[in-house]
Steps between C-alpha positions, in 0.01 A plus 500: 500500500494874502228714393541812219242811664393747277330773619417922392857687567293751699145380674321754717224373767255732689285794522577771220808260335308613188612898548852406465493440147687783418779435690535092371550654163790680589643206642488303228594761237166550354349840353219439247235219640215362347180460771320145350156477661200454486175759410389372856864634678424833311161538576555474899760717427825313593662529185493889511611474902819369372530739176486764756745362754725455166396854383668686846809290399511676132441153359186454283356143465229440196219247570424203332156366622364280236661180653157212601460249710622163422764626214493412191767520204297761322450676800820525594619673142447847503692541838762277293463778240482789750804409672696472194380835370542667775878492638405371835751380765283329706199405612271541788210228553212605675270268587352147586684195302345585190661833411820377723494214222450694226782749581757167568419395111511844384818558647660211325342579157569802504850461561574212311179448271428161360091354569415395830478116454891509436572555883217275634596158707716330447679798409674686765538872473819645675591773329364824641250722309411837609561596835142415698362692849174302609281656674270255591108618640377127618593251759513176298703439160816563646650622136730794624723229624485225246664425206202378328259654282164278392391679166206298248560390172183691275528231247541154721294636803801358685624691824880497409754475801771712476845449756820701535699739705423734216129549613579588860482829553794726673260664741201442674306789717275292703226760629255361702294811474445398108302244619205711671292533221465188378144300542403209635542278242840566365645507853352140501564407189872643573537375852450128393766555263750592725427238719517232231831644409632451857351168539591367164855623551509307842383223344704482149832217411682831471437647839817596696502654837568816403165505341311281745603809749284717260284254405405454900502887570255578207231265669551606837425865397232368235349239694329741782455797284314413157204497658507832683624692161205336314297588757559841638781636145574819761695264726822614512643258679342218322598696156834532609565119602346398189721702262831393667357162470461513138818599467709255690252220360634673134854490629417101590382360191725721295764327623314114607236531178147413526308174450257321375215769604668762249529214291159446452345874546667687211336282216117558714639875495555481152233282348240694711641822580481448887710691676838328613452565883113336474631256302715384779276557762251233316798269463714491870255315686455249253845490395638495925298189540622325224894578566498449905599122463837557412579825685288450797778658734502785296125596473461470847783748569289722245196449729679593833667790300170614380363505867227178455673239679700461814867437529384172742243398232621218285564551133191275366299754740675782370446381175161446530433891628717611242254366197232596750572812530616607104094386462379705767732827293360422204124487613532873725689666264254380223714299248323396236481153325565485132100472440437807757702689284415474239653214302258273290529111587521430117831719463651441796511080476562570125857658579587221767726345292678771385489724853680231628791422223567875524566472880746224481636681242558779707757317683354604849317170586854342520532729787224367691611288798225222333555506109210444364392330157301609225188342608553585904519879317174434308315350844565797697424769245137280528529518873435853414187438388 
């Protein structure tokens, strides 16, 4: 059976990929961009770094900055409305995975119009909006290489899945250097992500070796570096493994899909507004142990990839250091429980039910090399706890 890649038509990796903006217009045609950021990008100052860069090249860019984490449908409209107002031929999305997000969705609605929970899952989205350069500034969701975009319905508190070659976009500047400022806790939060993305995508029915070669290079640069980035975020070295990580882990589960851990951490991200890389991070232990039975091979490659077991080691070993050692990430890079952060008991066991219908609704679990049922959904979510 062969396997369909989809990928940016132009991706950029290294030091300063972000300066070349300009120049990635041309190529493609494009003369009038819209920046979609956030206040956060435009505060540090990135957004008018790349103005400027487009400024010596006679083309002006406006800003868009009102996008928020964890998008919403309302949040979403007025850069809907902006970029139908305002004659735009593309788009460039600066960012972590929520404005990346954002700009995917805008792009289509503004192009094509129509509400947002028209193009969700099962509904696959292959006709191109706007033109989209991401310019992604953290190591972990991967989104300048997927062709998903995760945006919340307001009304249904629902995190709605949305698939399609029209939501990858057609460049991707991956600039390590982005990555400098970020704090502790969302190079964490981040770094988990992109290492459940590779390990997921290892892991998933739809796996192909294509994306098992990503899949396996993602942890073996994430594996020995999350820890120095969190630790010491002037690494360079460990920034710069970490972002190329994220990216081929994006490039993996864009093309394998994710599992049951995505499955079950958009409806915690949207019932409780926890962010979607913590979300993970509280789920992939739990989540690793439960699925190792019927992929035990497979984890254990993840373990030697990661650097916590031996190539001589057996896989029941390997698998062992493997949960072992997603524990020991979770406790030194201070992951919270539910209850640590934040969530009331009450609430949380209130929404079991419904948490976990919305996963296997999602369509990810299926994905999961150990399908799980409704109630195995509802036990871990408690495992939590």
């Amino acid at each position: 059976m062969s396997t369909q890649i989809i990928l940016p038509r132009v991706l950029q990796v290294g030091e300063g990929a972000s300066g070349d903006i300009a120049g990635v217009l041309a190529s493609l045609g494009c003369a009038k961009p819209l920046i979609i950021t956030d206040k956060m990008m435009v505060e540090l100052g990135y957004a008018a770094a790349i103005q400027t860069s487009l400024a010596d090249a006679s083309i002006r860019a406006d800003v868009f900055d009102d996008t928020v984490p964890e998008p919403t449908i309302s949040s979403i409209q007025a850069g809907v409305e902006a970029v139908k107002n305002g004659s735009y031929d593309s788009i460039i999305a600066l960012g972590g995975g929520s404005p990346i997000d954002s700009a995917k969705a805008i792009g289509i609605l503004g192009k094509f119009g129509g509400d947002m929970r028209d193009y969700k899952f099962p509904s696959i989205v292959n006709e191109a909006g706007l033109p989209i350069i991401a310019v992604p500034t953290t190591a972990g969701t991967g989104s300048e290489v997927t062709r998903f975009t995760i945006i919340t319905d307001d009304q249904s508190d629902e995190k709605m899945l949305c698939v399609g070659a029209g939501f990858m976009p057609v460049a991707a500047l991956v600039d390590y250097n982005l990555t400098l400022s970020l704090p502790a806790r969302i190079t964490a939060d981040t770094g988990i992500d992109a290492l459940t993305h590779a390990m997921e995508a290892y892991v998933s029915k739809k796996a192909s070796l294509y994306s098992d070669s990503q899949a396996i290079a993602a942890m073996r640069l994430i594996g020995p570096n999350l820890r120095r980035a969190y630790h010491d975020g002037n690494d360079k070295p460990a920034r710069e493994a970490m972002m190329l990580g994220s990216t081929l882990a994006g490039i993996a589960f864009s093309n394998a899909s994710v599992a049951l851990v995505h499955g079950m951490s958009r409806p915690i991200g949207a019932a409780f507004h926890v962010p979607h890389g913590l979300s993970n991070a509280m789920l992939l232990p739990a989540v690793t142990e439960f699925s190792i039975p019927e992929a035990s091979a497979r984890y254990a490659d993840c373990a030697r990839a990661i650097g916590v077991a031996d190539e001589h080691e057996s896989d029941a070993v390997a698998n062992a250091k493997l949960v072992e050692e997603l524990r020991a990430l979770n406790a030194e890079l201070q992951v919270p429980t539910p209850a640590q952060f934040g969530i009331e008991r009450a609430a949380f066991f209130d929404l079991l039910e419904t948490m976990a219908e919305q996963a296997l609704a999602s369509g990810s679990p299926n994905n999961n090399p150990r399908v799980p049922t409704h109630a195995q959904i509802i036990d871990i979510y408690k495992q939590l706890w």
